[in-house]
Steps between C-alpha positions, in 0.01 A plus 500: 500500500466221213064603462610871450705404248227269350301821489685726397620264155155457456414869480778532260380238296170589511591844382706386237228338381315750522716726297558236235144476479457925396738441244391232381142683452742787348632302262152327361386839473777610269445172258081557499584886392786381264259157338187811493726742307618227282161387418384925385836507334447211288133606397381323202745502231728276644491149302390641155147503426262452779761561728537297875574593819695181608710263326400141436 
């Protein structure tokens, strides 16, 4: 009884992992689509003259 209960938590786990893991990949997705509009949006003018991207 006790190793098909070890299996079976480790299929759950492994499938929570699993799902953490998609939105995980979701979620960098969303911030590399947010950081690439940010960096169009910005364009040149930002900073006065020459203009910069980041922020240093």
């Amino acid at each position: 009884m006790v190793p098909i209960l070890l299996v079976l938590l480790l299929a759950v786990v492994l499938f929570s992992v699993g799902f953490a893991v998609k939105i995980l990949w979701w979620i960098a997705l969303a911030v590399l689509v947010l950081w690439l509009l940010g960096f169009v949006a910005r364009g040149t003018t930002a900073g006065g003259g020459r203009g910069r991207w980041y922020r240093w």
